[in-house]
C-alpha positions as CSV (number, residue, x, y, z in Angstrom):
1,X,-59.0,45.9,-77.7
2,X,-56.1,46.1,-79.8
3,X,-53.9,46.2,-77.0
4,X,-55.2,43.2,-75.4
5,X,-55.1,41.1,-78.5
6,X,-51.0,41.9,-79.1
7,X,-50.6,40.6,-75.6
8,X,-52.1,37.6,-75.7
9,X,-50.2,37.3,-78.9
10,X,-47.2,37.7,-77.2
11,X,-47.6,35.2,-74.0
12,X,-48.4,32.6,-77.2
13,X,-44.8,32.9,-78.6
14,X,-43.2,33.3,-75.9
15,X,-44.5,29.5,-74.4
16,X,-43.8,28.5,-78.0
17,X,-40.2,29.2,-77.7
18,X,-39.8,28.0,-74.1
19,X,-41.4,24.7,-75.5
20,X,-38.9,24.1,-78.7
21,X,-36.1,25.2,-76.4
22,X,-36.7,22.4,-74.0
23,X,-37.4,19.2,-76.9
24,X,-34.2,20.2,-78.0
25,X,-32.2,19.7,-74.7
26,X,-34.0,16.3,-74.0
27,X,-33.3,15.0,-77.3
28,X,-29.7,16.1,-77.2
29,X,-29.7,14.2,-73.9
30,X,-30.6,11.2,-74.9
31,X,-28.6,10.9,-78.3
32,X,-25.1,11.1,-75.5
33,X,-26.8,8.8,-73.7
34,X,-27.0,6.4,-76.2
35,X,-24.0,7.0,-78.3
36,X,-22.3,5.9,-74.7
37,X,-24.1,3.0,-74.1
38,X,-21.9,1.8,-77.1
39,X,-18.6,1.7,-75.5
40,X,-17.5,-1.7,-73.1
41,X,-18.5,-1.0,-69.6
42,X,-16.1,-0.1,-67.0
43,X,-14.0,-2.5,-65.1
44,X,-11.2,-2.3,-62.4
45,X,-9.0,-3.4,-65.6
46,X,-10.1,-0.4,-67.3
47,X,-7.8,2.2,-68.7
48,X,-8.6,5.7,-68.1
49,X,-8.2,8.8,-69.8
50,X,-7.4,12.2,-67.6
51,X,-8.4,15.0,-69.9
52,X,-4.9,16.8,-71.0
53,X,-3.4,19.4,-68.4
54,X,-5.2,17.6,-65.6
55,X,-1.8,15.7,-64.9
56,X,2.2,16.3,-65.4
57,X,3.5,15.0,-68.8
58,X,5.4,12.4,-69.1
59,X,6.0,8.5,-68.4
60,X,4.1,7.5,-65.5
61,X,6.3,4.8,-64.8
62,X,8.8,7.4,-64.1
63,X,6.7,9.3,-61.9
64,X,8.2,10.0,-58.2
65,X,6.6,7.6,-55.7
66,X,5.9,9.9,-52.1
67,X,7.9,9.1,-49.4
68,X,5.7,6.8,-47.0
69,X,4.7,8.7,-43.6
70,X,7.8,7.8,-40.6
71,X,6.1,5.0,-37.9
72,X,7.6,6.5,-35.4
73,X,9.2,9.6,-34.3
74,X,12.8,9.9,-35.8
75,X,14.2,11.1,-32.6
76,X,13.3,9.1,-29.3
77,X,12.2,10.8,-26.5
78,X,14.5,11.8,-23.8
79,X,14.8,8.8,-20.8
80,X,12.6,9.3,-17.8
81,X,15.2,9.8,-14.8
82,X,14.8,7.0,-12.4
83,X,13.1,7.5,-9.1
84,X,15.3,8.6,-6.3
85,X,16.7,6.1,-4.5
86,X,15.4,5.6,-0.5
87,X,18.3,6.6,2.3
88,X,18.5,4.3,4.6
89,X,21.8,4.2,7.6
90,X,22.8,1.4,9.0
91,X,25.2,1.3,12.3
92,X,27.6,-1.3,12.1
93,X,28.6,-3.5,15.3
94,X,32.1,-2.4,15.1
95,X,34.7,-1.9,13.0
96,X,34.5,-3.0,9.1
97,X,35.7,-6.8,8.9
98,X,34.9,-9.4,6.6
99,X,32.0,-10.6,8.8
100,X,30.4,-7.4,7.1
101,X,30.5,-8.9,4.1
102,X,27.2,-9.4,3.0
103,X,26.7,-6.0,3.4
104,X,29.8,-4.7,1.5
105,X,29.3,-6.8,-1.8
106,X,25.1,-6.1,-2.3
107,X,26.1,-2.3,-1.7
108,X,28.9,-2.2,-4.2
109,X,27.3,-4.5,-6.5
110,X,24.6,-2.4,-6.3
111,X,21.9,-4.7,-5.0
112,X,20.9,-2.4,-3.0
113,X,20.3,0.1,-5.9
114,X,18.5,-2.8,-7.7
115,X,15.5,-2.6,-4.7
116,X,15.4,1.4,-5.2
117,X,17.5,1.7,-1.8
118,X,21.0,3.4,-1.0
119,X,22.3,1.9,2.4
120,X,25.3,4.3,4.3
121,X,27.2,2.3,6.8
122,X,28.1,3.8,9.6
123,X,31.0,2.7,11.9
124,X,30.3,3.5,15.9
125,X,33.1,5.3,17.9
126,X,31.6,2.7,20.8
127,X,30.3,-0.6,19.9
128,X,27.5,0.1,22.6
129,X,25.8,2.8,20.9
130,X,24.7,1.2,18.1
131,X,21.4,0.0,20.0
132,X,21.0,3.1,21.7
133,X,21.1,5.1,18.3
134,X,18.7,2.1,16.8
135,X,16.1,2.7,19.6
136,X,16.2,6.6,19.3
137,X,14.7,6.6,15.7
138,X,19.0,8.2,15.1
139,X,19.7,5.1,12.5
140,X,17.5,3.4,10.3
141,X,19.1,-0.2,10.9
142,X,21.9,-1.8,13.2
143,X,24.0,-4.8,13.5
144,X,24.8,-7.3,16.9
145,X,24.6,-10.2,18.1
146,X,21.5,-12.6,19.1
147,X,22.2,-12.2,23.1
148,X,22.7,-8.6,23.1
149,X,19.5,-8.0,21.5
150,X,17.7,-10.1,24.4
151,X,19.3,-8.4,26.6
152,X,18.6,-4.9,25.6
153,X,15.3,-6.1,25.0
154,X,14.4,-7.3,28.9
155,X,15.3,-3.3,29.4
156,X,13.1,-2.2,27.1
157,X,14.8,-1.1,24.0
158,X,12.1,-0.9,21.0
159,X,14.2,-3.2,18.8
160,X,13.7,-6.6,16.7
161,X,15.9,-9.0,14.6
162,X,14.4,-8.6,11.1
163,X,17.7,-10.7,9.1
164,X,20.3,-12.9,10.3
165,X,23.7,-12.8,8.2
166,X,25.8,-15.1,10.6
167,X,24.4,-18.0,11.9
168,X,27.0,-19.1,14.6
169,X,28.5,-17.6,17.2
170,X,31.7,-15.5,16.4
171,X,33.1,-15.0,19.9
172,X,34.5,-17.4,22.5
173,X,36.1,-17.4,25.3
174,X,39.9,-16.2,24.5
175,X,42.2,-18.0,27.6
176,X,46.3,-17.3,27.7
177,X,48.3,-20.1,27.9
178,X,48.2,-23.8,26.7
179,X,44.9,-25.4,27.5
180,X,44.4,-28.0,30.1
181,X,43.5,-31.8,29.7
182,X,39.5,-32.0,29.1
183,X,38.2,-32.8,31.9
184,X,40.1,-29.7,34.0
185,X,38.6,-27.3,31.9
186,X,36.0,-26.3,33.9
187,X,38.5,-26.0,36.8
188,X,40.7,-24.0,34.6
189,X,37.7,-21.8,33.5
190,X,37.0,-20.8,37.9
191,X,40.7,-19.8,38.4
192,X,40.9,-16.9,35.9
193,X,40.4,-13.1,36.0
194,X,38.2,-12.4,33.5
195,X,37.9,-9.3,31.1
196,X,34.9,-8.6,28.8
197,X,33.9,-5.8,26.4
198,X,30.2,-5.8,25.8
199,X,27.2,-7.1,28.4
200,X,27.1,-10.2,26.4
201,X,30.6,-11.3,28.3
202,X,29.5,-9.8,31.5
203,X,26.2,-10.8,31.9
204,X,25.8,-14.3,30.4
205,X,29.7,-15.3,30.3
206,X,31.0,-14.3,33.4
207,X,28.2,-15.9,35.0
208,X,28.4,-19.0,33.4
209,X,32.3,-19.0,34.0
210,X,32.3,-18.2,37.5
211,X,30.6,-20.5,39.9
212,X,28.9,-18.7,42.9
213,X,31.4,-20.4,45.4
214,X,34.0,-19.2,43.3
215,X,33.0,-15.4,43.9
216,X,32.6,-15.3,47.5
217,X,36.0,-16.0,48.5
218,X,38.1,-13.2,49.8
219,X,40.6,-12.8,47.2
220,X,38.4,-12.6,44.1
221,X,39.0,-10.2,41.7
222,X,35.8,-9.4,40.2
223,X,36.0,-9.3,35.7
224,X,36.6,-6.2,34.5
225,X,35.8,-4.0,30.9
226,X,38.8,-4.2,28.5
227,X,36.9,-1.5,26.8
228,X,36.7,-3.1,23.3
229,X,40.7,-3.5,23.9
230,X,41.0,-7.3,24.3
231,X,44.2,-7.8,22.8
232,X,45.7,-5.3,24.5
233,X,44.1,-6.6,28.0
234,X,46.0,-10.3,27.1
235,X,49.1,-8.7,26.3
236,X,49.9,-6.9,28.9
237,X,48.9,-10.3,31.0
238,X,45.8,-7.2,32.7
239,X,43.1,-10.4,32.5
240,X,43.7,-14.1,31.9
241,X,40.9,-14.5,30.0
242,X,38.6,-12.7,27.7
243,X,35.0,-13.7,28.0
244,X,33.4,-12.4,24.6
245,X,36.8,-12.2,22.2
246,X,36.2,-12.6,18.3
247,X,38.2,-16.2,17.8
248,X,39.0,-15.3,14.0
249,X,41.2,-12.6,14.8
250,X,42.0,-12.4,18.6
251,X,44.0,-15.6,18.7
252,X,46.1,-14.7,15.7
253,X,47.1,-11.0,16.3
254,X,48.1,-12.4,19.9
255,X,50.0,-15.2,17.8
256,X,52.1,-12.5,16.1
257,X,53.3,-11.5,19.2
258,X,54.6,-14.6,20.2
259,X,51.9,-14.9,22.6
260,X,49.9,-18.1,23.2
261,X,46.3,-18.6,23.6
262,X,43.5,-21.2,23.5
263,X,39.8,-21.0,22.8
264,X,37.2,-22.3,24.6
265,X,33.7,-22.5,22.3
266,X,30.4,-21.5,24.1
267,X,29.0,-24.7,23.0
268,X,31.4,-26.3,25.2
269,X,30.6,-24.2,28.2
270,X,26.6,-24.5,27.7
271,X,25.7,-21.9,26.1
272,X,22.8,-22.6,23.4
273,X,23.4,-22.1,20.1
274,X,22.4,-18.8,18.8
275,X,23.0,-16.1,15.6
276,X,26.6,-14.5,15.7
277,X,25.8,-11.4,13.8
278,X,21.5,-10.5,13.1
279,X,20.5,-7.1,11.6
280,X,17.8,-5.1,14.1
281,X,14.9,-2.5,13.1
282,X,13.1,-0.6,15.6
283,X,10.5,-2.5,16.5
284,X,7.5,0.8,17.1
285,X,7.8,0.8,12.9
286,X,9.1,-2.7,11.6
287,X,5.3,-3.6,10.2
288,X,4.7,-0.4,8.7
289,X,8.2,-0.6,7.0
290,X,8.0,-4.3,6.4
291,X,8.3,-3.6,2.5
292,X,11.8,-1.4,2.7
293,X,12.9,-3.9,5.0
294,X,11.6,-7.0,2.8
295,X,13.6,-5.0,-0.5
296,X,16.8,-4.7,2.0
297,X,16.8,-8.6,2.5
298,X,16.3,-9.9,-1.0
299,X,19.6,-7.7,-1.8
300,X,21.5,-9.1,1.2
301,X,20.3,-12.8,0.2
302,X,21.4,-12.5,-3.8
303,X,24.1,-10.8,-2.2
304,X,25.0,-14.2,0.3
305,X,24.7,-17.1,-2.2
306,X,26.7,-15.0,-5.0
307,X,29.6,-15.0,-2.4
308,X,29.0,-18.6,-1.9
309,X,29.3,-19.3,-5.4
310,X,32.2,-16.9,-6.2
311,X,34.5,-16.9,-2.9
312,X,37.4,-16.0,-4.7
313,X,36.2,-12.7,-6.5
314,X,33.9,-12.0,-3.0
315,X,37.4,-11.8,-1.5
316,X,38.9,-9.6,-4.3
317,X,35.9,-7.4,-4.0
318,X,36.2,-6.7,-0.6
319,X,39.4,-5.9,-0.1
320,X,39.8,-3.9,-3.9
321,X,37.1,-2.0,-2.3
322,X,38.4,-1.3,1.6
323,X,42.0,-1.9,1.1
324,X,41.9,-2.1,5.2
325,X,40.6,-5.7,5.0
326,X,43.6,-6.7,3.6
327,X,45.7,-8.6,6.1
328,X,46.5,-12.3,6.0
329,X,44.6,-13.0,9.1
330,X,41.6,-11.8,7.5
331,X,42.4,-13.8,5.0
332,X,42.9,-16.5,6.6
333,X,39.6,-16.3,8.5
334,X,37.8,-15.9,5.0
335,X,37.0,-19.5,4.6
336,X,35.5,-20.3,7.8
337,X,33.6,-17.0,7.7
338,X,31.9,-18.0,4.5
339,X,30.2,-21.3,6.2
340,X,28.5,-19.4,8.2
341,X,26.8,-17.2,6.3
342,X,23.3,-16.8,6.4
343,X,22.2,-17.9,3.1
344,X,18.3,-16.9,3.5
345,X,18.7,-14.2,6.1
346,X,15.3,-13.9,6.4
347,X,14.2,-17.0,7.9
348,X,13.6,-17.5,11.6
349,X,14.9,-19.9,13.7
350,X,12.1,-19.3,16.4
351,X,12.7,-22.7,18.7
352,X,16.5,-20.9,18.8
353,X,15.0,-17.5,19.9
354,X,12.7,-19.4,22.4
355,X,15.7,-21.3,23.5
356,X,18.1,-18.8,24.5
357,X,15.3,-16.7,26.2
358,X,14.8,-20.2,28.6
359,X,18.4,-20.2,29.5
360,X,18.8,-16.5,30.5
361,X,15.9,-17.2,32.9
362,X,17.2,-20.2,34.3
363,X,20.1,-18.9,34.7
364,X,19.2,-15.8,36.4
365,X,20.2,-13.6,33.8
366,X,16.6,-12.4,33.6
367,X,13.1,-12.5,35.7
368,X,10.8,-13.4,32.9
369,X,10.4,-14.8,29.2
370,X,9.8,-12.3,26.4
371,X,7.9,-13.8,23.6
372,X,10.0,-14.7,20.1
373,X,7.4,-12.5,18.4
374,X,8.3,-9.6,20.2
375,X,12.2,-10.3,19.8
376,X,12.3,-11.4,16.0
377,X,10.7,-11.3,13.1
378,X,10.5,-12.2,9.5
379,X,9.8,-9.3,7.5
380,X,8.7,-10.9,4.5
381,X,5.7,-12.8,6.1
382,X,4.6,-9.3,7.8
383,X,4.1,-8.2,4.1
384,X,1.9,-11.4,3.7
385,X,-0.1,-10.4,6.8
């Protein structure tokens, strides 16, 4: 009994003390509460008061202001190498003359670079294998002249005109002596013995120059190859004539040997108008590289009409860069040359294609008619296709 009683004695003061210890804590509560409820409320104009040794001594006015975080890195990053540029070779017709230079100034003034191409130009030891090296996949591109290509065409060759950079004929018929009164020309034209130096002269020239009556008299003396040696041939009086001679340059290096010639234009003799100097492709690929070939034309146009515009410095270009150019009948020839350039070598004359393919059939040159689509082609519109 008495041991019950002094527990229940002591469960009684123990809640008795738990009770006074909690009144206490609420009313100290809410005398803070209300003794803050005296001060202004707080605003963004507020000042604020860090409790001491929270924050550095001093004037804050003075206090250092972080350095604001860089933009951007304080070092750039190293420059991506450009893409390699595409090889490409191209075979010239001959030897480098100013008739190249379309070529010369967009390779040295690095229009070619500018499309992502590097172009080598290659000089041929013979003028004929240029075609030959074209249609055997040995070169990427090659240089000649519109009736070569028709004629290496009717045998075969895999080969198309994708750019023209000359649009008139650069050869003529190259005659020793003084030239005869106008209407003996064609007289004049029978008597000679004619030399040529690519199939050009021999088979569309000579032909044209040498009625059939002509060649069945006894003493004819059939033409015969100067081998790419025309002024040589004329000098030594070997030929009276040269059927295919370059009339910039053949007439005057004769000239400085006291030598005397006259030329006689293939207009004049018949011959339709065609492209003195066109740039070929092989034809089994020319649509699947239309785009290279579209990139090698927009160089060779910016490089046409800047010539155009700056003759003079064209001039000092070329020859500052092959000092061989440098002659005064080159020179001399620079003019002329430039009137004939190509100024959109791209674009397609087909009705002069179509024209010349006629005349080689009518004349007996060729059998049949090969289309202009298979013989030339505009590179840009294949992209379009």
């Amino acid at each position: 009994m008495l041991n019950a009683f002094w527990r229940e004695r002591s469960f009684l003061a123990l809640s008795l003390f738990f009770f006074l210890l909690f009144s206490f804590s609420a009313t100290y509560a809410n005398e803070e509460r209300d003794s803050g409820n005296l001060d202004a409320p707080l605003s963004l104009e507020s000042d604020v008061a860090l409790p001491e040794g929270l924050w550095p001594a001093g004037d804050n006015s003075a206090a250092e202001v972080p350095e604001e975080a860089p933009s951007m890195a304080v070092i750039p990053p190293p420059p991506l190498d450009p893409p390699p540029l595409k090889q490409l070779t191209l075979m010239l017709d001959w030897y480098l003359s100013p008739q190249h230079a379309a070529l010369i100034v967009a390779k040295e003034r690095a229009l070619f670079a500018a499309q992502g191409l590097e172009i080598e130009l290659l000089t041929p030891a013979d003028p004929s294998i240029a075609i030959k090296l074209l249609a055997a996949g040995e070169v990427d591109l090659a240089l000649t002249r519109q009736p070569l290509l028709h004629l290496h065409a009717h045998d075969g060759a895999p080969i198309t005109r994708i750019a023209t950079l000359i649009e008139t004929p650069l050869n003529a018929v190259i005659v020793s002596g003084e030239a005869p009164a106008p209407a003996a020309v064609a007289d004049a034209l029978a008597d000679l013995h004619y030399g040529y130096s690519t199939r050009e002269g021999r088979d569309v020239l000579v032909e044209q120059l040498l009625p059939r009556s002509v060649r069945q008299v006894d003493d004819f003396v059939a033409p015969e190859s100067v081998h790419f040696d025309a002024a040589d041939a004329l000098r030594s009086s070997r030929v009276d004539a040269v059927a295919d001679g370059f009339f910039h340059t053949l007439p005057q290096q004769l000239a400085s040997d006291g030598i005397v010639t006259h030329t006689v234009r293939y207009s004049d003799i018949d011959i339709p108008r065609h492209d003195g100097l066109i740039l070929l492709a092989n034809s089994d690929s020319v649509a699947r590289q239309a785009t290279t070939w579209s990139r090698v034309l927009i160089a060779l146009e910016e490089a046409s009409n800047w010539m155009i515009e700056h003759p003079e410095e064209a001039w000092t270009l070329l020859v500052t860069t092959h000092p061989v150019l440098d002659n005064p009948i080159n020179q001399e020839a620079w003019d002329d040359l430039l009137r004939r350039v190509a100024l959109s070598p791209a674009a397609l004359d087909e009705r002069r294609y179509a024209a010349f393919e006629s005349y080689l059939q009518s004349a007996g040159v060729t059998e049949n008619s090969i289309p202009v689509t298979r013989l030339a082609v505009n590179p840009h519109l294949l992209m379009e296709r």
